[in-house]
N, C-alpha and C positions, 0 to 999 in steps of 0.2 A: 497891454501888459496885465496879466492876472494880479488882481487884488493879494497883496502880503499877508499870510494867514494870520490868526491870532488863536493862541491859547487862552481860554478864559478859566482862569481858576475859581472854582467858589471854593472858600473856607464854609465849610457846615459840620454838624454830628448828627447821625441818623441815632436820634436816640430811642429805643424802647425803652419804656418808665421800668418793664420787668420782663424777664426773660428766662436766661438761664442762673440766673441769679435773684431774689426775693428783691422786691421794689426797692426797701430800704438799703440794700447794699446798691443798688446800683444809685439812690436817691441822694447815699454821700459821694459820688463817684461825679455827678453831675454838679453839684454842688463846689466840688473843687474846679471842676472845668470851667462853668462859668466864674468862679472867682478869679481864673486864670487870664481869662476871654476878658473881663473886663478891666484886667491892671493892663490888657497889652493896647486896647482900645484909650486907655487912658495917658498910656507911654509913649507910643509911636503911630502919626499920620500914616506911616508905609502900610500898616496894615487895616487895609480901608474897610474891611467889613467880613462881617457873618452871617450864613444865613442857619438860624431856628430850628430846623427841620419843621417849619412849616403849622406847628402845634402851640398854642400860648397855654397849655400847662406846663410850660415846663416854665414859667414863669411864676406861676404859681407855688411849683414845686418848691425852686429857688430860693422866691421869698420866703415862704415857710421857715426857712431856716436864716433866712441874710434879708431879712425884711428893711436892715438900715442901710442895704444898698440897693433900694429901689430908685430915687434919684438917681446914681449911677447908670442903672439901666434906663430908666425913662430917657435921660443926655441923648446915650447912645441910638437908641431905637429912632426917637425926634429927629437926630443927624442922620440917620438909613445906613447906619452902618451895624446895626443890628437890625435884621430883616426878622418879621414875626409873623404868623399868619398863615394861610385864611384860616383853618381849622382850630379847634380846640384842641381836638389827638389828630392822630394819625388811624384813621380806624380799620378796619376791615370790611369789603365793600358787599361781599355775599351775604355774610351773619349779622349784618346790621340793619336796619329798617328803612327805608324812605325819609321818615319823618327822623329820626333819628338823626340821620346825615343830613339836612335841613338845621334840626337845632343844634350840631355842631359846625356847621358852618354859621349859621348867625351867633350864636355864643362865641367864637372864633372873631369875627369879628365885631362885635362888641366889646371882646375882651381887648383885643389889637387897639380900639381906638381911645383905650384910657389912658395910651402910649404914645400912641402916633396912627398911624397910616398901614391897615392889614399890605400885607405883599400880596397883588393878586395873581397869584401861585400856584395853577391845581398841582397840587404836590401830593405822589400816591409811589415815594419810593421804592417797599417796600410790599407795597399791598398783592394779596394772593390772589390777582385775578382783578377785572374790574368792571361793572355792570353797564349794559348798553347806553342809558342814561344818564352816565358823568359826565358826554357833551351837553346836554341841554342843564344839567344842573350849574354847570361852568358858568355857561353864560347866562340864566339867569342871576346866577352871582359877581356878573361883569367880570369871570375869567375869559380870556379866551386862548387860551393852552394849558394840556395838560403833562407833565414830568412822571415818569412812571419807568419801572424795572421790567415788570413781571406780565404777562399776558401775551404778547405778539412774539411768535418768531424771528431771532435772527435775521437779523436784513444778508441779502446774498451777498457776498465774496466779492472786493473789488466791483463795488457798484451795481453788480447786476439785477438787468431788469428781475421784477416780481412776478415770471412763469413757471418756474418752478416749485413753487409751494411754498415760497416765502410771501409773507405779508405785506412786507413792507419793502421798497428798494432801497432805504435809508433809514437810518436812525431818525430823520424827521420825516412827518410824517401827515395828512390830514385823518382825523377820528369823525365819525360821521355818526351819531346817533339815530334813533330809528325815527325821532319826530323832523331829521332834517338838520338839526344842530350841527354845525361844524367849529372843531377848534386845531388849535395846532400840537402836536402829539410830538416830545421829543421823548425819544425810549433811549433809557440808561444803555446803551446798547454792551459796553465795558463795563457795568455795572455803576453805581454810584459811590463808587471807590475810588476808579481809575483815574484820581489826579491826585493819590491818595500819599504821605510822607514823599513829599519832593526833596531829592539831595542836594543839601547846599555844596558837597565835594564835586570839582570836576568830574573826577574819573567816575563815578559814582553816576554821573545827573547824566555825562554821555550816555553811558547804558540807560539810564532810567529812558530819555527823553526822546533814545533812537525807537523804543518799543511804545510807547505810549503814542507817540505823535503818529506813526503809523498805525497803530492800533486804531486810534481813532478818524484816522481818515480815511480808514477800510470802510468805513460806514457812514462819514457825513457825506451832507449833500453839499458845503459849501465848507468854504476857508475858515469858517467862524467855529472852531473846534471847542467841545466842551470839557471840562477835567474836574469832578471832584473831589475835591481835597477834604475827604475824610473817610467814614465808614463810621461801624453799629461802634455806639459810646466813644468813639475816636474823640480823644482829647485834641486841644488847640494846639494845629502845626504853629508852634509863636515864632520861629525861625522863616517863616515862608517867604517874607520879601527878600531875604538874601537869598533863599534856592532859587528864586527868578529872577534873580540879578544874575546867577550864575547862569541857566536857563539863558537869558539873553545873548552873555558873552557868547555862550556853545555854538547857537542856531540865531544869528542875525536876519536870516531872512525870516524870522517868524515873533511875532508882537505877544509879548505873556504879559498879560496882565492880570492883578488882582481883581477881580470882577463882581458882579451879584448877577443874580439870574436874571431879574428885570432888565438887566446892562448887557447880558447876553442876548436875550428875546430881541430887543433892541439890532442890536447889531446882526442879529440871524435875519428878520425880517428883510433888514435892507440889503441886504447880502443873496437871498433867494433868487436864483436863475432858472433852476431847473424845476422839472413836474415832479410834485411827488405822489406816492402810491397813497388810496383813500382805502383806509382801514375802515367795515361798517361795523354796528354792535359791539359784544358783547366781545371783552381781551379775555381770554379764556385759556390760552396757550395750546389750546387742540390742532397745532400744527408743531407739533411735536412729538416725541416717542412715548409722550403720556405719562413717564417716571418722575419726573419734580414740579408738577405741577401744583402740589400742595392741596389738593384736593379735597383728600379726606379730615384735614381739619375740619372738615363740617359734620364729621361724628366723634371727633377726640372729648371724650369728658362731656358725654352728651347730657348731663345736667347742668352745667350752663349755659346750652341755648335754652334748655326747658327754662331755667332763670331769666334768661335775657327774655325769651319769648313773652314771658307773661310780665316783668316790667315795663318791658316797651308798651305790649297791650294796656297796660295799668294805666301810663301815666299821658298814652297819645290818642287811646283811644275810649278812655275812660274818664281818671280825673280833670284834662282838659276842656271835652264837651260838660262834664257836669260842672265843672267851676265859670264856665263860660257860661250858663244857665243861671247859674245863681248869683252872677254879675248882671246878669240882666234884670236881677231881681234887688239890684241894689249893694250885695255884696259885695268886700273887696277881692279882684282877684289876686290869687298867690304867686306873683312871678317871682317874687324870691325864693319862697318854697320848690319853684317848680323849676328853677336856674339850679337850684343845690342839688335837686332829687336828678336832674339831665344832668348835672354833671357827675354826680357819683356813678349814675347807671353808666355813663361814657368812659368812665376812667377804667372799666370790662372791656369798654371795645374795641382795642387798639387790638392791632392783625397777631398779636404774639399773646395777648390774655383772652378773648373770645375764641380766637383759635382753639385753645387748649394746647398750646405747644409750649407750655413752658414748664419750671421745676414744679413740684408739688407744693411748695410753699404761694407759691402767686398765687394757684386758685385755691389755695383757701383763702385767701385774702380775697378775693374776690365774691366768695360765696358770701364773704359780710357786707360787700359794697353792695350787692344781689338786696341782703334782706332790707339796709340804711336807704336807698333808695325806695323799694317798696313798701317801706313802713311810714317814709314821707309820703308817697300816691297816695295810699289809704286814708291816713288823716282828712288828705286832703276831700277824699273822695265822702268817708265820712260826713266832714261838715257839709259840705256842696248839697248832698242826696239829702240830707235834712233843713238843709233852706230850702230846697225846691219843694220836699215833699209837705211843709209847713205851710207853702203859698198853692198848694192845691184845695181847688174846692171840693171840702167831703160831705158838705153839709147835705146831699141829695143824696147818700147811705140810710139817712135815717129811717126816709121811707122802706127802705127795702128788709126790716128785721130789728131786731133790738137789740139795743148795748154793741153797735157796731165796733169795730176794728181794725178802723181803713188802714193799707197798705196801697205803694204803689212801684210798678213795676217800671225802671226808668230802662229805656231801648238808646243806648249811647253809639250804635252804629246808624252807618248812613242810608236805611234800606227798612222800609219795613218789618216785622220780624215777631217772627212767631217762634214758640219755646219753651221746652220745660224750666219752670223757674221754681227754686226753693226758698222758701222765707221764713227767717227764725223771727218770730214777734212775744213780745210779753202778751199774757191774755192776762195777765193783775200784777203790781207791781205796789209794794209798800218800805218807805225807804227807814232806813234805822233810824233818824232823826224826832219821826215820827213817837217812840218811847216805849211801841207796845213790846219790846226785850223779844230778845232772837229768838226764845222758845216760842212765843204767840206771835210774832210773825212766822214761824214757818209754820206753824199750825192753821194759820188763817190760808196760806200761799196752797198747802196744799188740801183745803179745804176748796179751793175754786173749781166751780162746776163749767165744764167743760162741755158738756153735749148737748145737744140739740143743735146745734152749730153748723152754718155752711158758707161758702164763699161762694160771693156773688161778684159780678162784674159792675162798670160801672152805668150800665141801666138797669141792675138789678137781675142780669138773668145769671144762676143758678150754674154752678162752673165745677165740676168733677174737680176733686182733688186728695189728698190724702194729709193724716193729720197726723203726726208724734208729738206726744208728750214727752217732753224731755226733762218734768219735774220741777225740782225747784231749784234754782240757782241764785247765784251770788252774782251780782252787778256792781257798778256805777257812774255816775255822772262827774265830767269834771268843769263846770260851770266857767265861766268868762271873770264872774265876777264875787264868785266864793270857795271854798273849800269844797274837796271832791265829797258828791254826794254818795256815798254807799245806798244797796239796796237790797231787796228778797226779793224775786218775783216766779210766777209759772210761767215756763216759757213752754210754746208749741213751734214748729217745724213743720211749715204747710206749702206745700209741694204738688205745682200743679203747672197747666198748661197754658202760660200767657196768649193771645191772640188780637193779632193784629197790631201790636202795639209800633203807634210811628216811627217811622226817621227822625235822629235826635229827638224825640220825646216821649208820653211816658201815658200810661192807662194806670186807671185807680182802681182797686179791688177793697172790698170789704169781708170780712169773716162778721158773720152776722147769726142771733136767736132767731133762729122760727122753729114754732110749733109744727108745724110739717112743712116736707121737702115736697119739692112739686114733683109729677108723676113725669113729666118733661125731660127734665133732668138725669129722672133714675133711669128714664129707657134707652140714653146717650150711654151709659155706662158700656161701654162692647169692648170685649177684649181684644189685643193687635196677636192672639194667639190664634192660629187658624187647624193646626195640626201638628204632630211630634215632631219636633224641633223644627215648628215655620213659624214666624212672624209675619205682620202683612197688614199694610195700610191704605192706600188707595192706589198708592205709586209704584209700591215697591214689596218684593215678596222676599224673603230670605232664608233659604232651609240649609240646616247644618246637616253636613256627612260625621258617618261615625269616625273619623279621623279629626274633627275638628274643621274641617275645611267646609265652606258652606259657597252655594249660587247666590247671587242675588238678580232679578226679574226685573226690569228698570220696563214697569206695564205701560208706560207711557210712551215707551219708545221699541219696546216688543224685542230688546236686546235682554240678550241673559249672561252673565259673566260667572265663569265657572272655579272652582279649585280656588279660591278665594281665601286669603286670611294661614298660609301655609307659612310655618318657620321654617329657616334656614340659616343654619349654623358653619362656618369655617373658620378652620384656624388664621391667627394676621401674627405673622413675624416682622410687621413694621413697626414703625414705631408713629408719635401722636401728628405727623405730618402726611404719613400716606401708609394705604395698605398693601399688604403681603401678603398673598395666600400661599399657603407650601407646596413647592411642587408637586405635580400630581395629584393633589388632594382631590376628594370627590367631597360634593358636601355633603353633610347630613340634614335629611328633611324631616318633620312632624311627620309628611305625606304617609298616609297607611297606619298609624300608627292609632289604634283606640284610645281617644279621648274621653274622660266622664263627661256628660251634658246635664246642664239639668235646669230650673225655670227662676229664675234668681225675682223676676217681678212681673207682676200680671197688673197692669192698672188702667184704665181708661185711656190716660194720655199717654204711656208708654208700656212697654214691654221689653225686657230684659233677660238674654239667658247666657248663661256663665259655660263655660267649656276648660278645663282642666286638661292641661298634659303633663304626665309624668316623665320625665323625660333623663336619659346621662348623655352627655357629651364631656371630651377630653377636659383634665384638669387642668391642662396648659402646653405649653410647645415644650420639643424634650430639652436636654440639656446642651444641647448644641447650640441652643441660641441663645443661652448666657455667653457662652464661648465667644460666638461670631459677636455679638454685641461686644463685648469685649476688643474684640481683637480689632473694630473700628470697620467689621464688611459690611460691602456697602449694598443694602437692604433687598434691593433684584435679583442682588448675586446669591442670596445666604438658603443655603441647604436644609434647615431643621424641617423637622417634623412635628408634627402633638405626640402627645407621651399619650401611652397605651391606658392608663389607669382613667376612670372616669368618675363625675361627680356630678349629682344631682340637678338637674335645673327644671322647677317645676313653673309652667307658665300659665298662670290663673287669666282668660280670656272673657271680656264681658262684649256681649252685641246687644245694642240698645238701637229700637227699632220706636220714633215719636207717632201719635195720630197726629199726620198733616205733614209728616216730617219729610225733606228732601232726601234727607241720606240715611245709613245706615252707622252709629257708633262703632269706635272698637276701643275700648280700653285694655291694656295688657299689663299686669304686673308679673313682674317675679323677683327671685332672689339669687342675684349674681355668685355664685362662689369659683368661679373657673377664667383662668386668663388666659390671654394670647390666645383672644379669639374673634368672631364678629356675628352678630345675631341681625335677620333682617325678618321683613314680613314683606310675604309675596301675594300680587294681583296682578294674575292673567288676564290678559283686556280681550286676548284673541282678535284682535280690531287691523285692519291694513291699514296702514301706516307707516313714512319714512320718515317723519316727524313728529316730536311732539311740543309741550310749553310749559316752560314752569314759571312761578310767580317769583319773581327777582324784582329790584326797588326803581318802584313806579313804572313798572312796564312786566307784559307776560312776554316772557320773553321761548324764541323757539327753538327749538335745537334738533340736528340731526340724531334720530335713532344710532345710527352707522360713527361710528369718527373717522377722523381723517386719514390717509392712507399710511400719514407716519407713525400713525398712531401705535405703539407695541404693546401696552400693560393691556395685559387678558381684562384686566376690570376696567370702566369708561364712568364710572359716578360724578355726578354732577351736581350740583348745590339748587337749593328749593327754598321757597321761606314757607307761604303759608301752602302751597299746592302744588302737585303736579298733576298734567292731564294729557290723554290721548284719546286723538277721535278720531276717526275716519271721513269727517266732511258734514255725516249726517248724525250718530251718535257717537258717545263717550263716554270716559269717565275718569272725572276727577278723584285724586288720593291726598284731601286734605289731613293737613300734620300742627300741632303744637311742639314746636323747636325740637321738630325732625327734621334736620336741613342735609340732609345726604340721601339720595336717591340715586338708583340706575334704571334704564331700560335694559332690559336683557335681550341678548339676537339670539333666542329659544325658539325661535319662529312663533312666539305667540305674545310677543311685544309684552312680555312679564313686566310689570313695575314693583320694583322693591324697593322698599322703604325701609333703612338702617334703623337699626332701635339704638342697638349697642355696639361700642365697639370698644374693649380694652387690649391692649401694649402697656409695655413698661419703660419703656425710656421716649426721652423728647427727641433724638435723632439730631440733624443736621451736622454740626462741626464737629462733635467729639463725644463721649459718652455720659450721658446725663440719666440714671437712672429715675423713673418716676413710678412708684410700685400704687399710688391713689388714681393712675389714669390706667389703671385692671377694673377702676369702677366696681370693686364687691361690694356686695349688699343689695339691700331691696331697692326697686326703681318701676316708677308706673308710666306708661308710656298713652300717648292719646290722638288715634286717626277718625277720619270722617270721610267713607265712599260715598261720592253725591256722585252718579250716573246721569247723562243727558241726553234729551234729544233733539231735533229741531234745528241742526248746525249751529253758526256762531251763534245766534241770538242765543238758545237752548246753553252753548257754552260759556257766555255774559251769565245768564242767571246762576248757575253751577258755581264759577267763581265767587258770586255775591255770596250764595252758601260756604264758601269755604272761607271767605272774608269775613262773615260774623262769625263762624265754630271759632276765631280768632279771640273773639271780647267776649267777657263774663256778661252775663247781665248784672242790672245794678237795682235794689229793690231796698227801700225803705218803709217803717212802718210810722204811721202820724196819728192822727187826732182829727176826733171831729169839730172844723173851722170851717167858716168862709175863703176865699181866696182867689187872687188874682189868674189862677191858671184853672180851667175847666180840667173835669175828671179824664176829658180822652183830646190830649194836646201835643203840638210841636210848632217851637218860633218861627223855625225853617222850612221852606220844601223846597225839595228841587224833583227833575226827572229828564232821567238819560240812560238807554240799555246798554250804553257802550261807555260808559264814566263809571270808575272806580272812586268814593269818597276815602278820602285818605285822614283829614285833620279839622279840630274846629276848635280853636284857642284865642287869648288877646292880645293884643301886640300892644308893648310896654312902655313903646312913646306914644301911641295915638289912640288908645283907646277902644280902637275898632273892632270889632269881630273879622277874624281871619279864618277862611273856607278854602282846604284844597280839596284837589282831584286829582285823577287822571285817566287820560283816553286808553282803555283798556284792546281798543282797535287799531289796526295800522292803517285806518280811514278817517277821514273826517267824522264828526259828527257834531252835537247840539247839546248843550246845557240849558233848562229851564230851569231862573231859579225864584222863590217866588215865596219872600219874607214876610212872614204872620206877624209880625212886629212893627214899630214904625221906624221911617229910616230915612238917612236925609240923602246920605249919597251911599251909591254902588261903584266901586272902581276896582282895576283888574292891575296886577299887583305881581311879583315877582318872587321867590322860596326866599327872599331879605326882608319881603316887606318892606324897601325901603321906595321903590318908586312906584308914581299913581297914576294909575291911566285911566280917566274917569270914563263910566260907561253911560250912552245915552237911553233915555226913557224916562220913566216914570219911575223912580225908586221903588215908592211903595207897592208900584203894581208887579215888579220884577224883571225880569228881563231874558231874551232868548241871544246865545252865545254860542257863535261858532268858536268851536275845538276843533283844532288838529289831529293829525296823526299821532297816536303814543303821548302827546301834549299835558304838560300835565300846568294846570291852571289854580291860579291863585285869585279868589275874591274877598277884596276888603270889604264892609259893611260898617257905615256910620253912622251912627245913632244919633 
């Protein structure tokens, strides 16, 4: 006899902190609900539990306001009848980092266990899409299933097998990651609604119960049926144990109970008879007609990924390694500082505020979480770089000049690294304490002689560079242990071409008197300008056409890529979730169009030239699409056009071309004044190719040029974080971006990769009409790419990547004193080496002390980590994205150790001092 089904209900609320509504309205809205949630938990046994959504801010949140009912919630949570966890948010899986989703998962649960027990829950209800590596990240965090809406197709109709272009033949499902990971995948298939205000009236709960129960058994694979009982901000059904007491009477043959998802998984598991279909990679929803995939939130308001991009940078790939340096040097590290600074940056990441899809008030409230988190990195990063740079020895400057001026260039990525670096240093400084009155000190400040001057490295040789006087300026110091120091000093701005400088660590440089400059030196001086509008370095050649569009020469590889660096313009009648172009339209290109050129910088270590377009395109779409907006059509369907009238959009283009340099710059500014539209930048690869790879979190992941056959939207763009690349087997070429996360290949027959800049709409779209006139994006905005070209196949394509993983990190450069000191002038604590490992992170872990190191295998092969501590160290052990368990690794600590990595694997080493 067949097992008696069962209805599992969970009571939950899918809450977004902010949405179509500014945080705080929905922040008293949540506020009442859990007050609700906990009088009924406190009233009645029937109603056995809640689950969270999955996020312990919102516990946070709570408190904030009902901080005297934290005991209340602690009871509940201890009893499991408030389920909390794993995450801190709910985030968004494209637009957010690696590392990032790392420390909201351990922040997540950290925060869970000041409570009780995280729920281990991959919970991703709501998220737009979800990257091939949410298995293996699961189970390193002792998940092993994940809950999710959005990414896989529709399971087939009454059961059916998975040959017809469905994904899945069920709502469950196994998810396969590309290192091997497997977890159990149950897809909202009815959404995460569909057990949503159950009716406690007969007549009422029949109808409800006859469509629901079928609804969902069109799609499970077993008896053990799921229903949730809520949706977005769904206040608490408090009535629910009478609707399934009613529910019972109606359908005796069928068991409702009040449930939680662990009590589901539970019961699913034992319940499993049948095979199910193994989903691999990347949920992407490309087995679809292409229309709601949600997509283009990866260009809505593309000044908060530039935001996000460069905090994350700031604070995972910058002030972490350097504060993890100057812990080694005795300092405290800031995990509190740096728990506040992850959380403020995370409370952007949730799929509704990084997206950009929400009212105009959210993200400006976001642009302040943006600057309150990057002004804690800095601090931090500040102090860090001046303990480090304080325990370098400069004392062996002296010999090389007088009245030295050491500076040092710290390299906070994981790879060698060479670069132009710019350094503002005092060359005299006289503080007002001192008495000589503001008039004689500025007289004295700018009495400081300045020349004869040159920067040397630190064996003394002689280092091309460029020097600005910036005058005299106003300072100060704010001491630990006294009142802020004011001060006067001459500052200079000396700008020059780091070399060589380690993995995790750092070369000392001097600005030093000598009486003459060696003849050595002055004959290095050669400029990267070879002829009217060519630049040109060992590697790479780059001539502009009088359109602006220029080749670049990848001499290494004997490939040339042509028509390079073209805008293209089209109107978007969508709105901040997905774009529209208008029927018909043809785009407008720069192509052909006379550009000004002209030489913006000629210097040793680089060469720069600036390209100017004048340019009109449409002032916006015509007035048909207030209308259709208005009237709620739905965004495929809607007819407008761009209005005939046009306005200005001039686009000041700079190419920055390094000696030594892998790739070639492109910075682009302009000044937005025209909406409902989308602005991209095109590179023709000309390369054969039916695939290519873009950089998604902790894996390159690959994707067909072509989509799927169901595929219908004319446009297929696809999400990127730090690059996209196409290569033919043997060359390539990467299209490194800073929080340009919207990319297409174009089927132009020359495998075009465009790169979105801009994209402005007026409204946020989905359920009803939300006007947003700041996501038009006017005003000025500077955008920033890095073409690195390859040769040599994968290997050649491993190095390209490394280049496009530090165009990611600023360099980090402070100026010191001449001292003794514990760290030699050309050092790094760490080494490792691997062509096929991506370094991802170097931070301390808060209970133990230890230095924690990841990675990951940037191949879908095996390979080797070398890693090999300048430090001393008692134990080496291999370690999990928690940190919490220790798999000690055999050898010799101090001598290092070689470390098979898997495929796509991405690895974790503690380090004990």
């Amino acid at each position: 006899m067949d097992k008696k089904r069962t209805a599992h209900l969970i009571s939950h609320t899918h809450w977004d902190r902010e949405w179509y509504l500014p945080y705080e309205k929905h922040h008293v809205r949540l506020v009442a609900l859990v007050d609700a949630l906990l009088d009924k938990l406190d009233q009645s046994e029937a109603f056995r539990s809640f689950y969270l959504d999955g996020q312990t801010i919102i516990l946070e949140d709570y408190l904030q306001v009902r901080p005297e009912n934290r005991k209340r919630l602690e009871k509940h949570i201890r009893d499991g009848r408030i389920l909390i966890g794993p995450w801190y948010i709910l985030q968004d899986a494209f637009l957010t980092s690696g590392e990032a989703n790392v420390r909201n998962m351990q922040i997540g649960h950290r925060d869970a266990k000041a409570y009780g027990e995280p729920a281990k829950i991959g919970y991703f209800p709501d998220t737009f899409g979800l990257v091939g590596q949410t298995p293996q990240l699961m189970k390193q965090s002792g998940i092993d299933n994940v809950f999710f809406g959005r990414g896989v197709k529709p399971t087939g109709f009454n059961n059916t097998v998975s040959d017809g272009g469905y994904e899945s033949s069920f709502s469950e499902l196994l998810w396969e990651g590309p290192d091997g990971s497997k977890v159990l995948g149950i897809l909202f298939a009815n959404w995460y609604s569909n057990g949503n205000e159950v009716p406690v009236d007969e007549t009422e709960a029949k109808l409800y119960w006859e469509r629901k129960l079928a609804d969902a058994e069109k799609y499970a694979s077993t008896n053990e049926l799921l229903f949730m009982n809520g949706c977005d901000h769904q206040p608490v059904q408090l009535d629910l144990p009478e609707a399934l007491e009613t529910a019972a009477r109606l359908y005796p043959d069928t068991e409702f109970v009040h449930s939680s998802l662990p009590q589901y998984l539970q019961s699913l598991k034992g319940a499993m008879d049948r095979e199910l279909s193994t989903v691999k990679g990347e949920l992407r929803s490309q087995r679809t007609d292409g229309w709601g995939t949600l997509v283009n939130t990866a260009s809505a308001r593309v000044y908060l990924k530039q935001m996000n991009q460069e905090g994350q940078a700031l604070l995972e790939k910058v002030a972490e390694p350097l504060a993890s340096f100057a812990h080694l040097l005795g300092k405290d590290y800031p995990h509190h500082l740096f728990t506040y600074a992850w959380k403020t940056l995370m409370q952007n990441h949730p799929h509704d505020s990084i997206c950009g899809c929400s009212v105009d008030e959210v993200h400006r409230e976001m642009v302040t979480r943006f600057a309150k988190s990057r002004h804690v990195a800095e601090t931090i990063i500040d102090d860090s770089k001046m303990a480090v740079a304080e325990a370098v020895d400069t004392t062996g400057f002296a010999a090389y000049g007088e009245d030295p001026l050491p500076l040092i260039a710290m390299n906070t990525t994981g790879w060698t690294r060479s670069g132009v670096i710019a350094v503002e240093i005092d060359a005299a400084r006289l503080y007002l304490r001192d008495g000589h009155g503001l008039e004689e000190t500025a007289r004295r400040m700018r009495a400081v002689d300045l020349s004869g001057r040159v920067l040397v490295d630190d064996r003394g040789r002689e280092v091309a560079c460029t020097v600005e006087d910036l005058g005299l300026l106003f300072g100060y110091d704010l001491p630990d242990d006294r009142f802020r120091q004011p001060y006067m000093c001459r500052k200079v701005r000396i700008t020059f071409r780091a070399e060589a400088v380690p993995a995790l660590g750092l070369r000392a440089y001097a600005w030093v008197r000598r009486a003459q400059r060696h003849e050595a030196a002055q004959a290095k001086a050669k400029s990267l300008l070879t002829g009217h509008r060519v630049m040109e370095n060992e590697a790479l050649r780059i001539e502009i056409a009088e359109d602006g569009s220029f080749s670049l020469n990848d001499k290494l590889s004997g490939r040339v890529y042509r028509d390079l660096g073209i805008y293209e313009n089209t109107g978007d009648i969508g709105n901040e979730y997905m774009y529209r172009q208008p029927e018909g339209e043809k785009p407008l290109t720069t192509q052909g169009i006379a550009a000004q050129i002209r030489v913006l910088e000629d210097k040793p270590y680089r060469a720069a030239l600036e390209i100017v377009h004048a340019w009109e395109i449409p002032a916006s779409a015509n007035e048909l699409l207030d209308q259709e907006q208005r009237e709620l059509v739905y965004y495929p369907e809607r007819q407008a056009q761009r209005a005939k009238r046009l306005v200005p959009l001039e686009i000041r283009t700079v190419l920055s071309l390094e000696a030594g340099g892998k790739g070639v710059r492109i910075e682009t500014k302009l000044n937005n004044q025209a909406k409902d539209h989308r602005l991209r930048m095109l590179f023709p690869t000309d390369l054969s190719a039916a695939k290519h790879r873009a950089d998604s979190m902790f894996e390159i992941a690959e994707r067909d040029n072509e989509p799927a056959p169901e595929w219908e939207n004319p446009s297929n763009t696809q999400h990127q974080q730090a690059f996209v690349e196409l290569g033919d087997g043997e060359a390539g070429l990467v299209v490194a971006n800073l929080g340009l996360n919207e990319y297409e290949v174009l089927r132009d027959g020359r495998n075009t990769i465009a790169v979105t800049l801009l994209r402005a709409v007026g409204e946020l779209g989905d359920w009803g009409l939300f006007p947003t006139p700041e996501a038009q994006c006017l005003g000025e905005h500077t955008f920033h790419l890095e073409l690195i070209p390859y040769g040599g196949g994968e290997q050649g394509a491993f190095a390209a990547y490394t280049e496009a993983y530090q165009f990611q990190v600023p360099w980090t450069a402070a100026q010191t004193g001449i001292h003794a000191g514990s760290i030699a002038p050309l050092a790094a604590p760490l080494r490792w080496e691997s062509a096929e490992l991506a370094f991802s992170s170097l931070k301390i872990n808060e209970e133990t002390g230890d230095m924690m190191l990841r990675w990951f295998n940037m191949s879908r092969r095996g390979s080797e980590l070398t890693f090999s501590p300048e430090i001393p160290v008692k134990q080496l052990y291999k370690t999990t994205i928690l940190e919490e368990a220790h798999f000690p690794l055999t050898g010799n600590p101090a001598g290092g150790l070689s470390l098979p990595v898997g495929p796509c694997e991405i690895v974790t080493i503690g380090v004990r001092r």
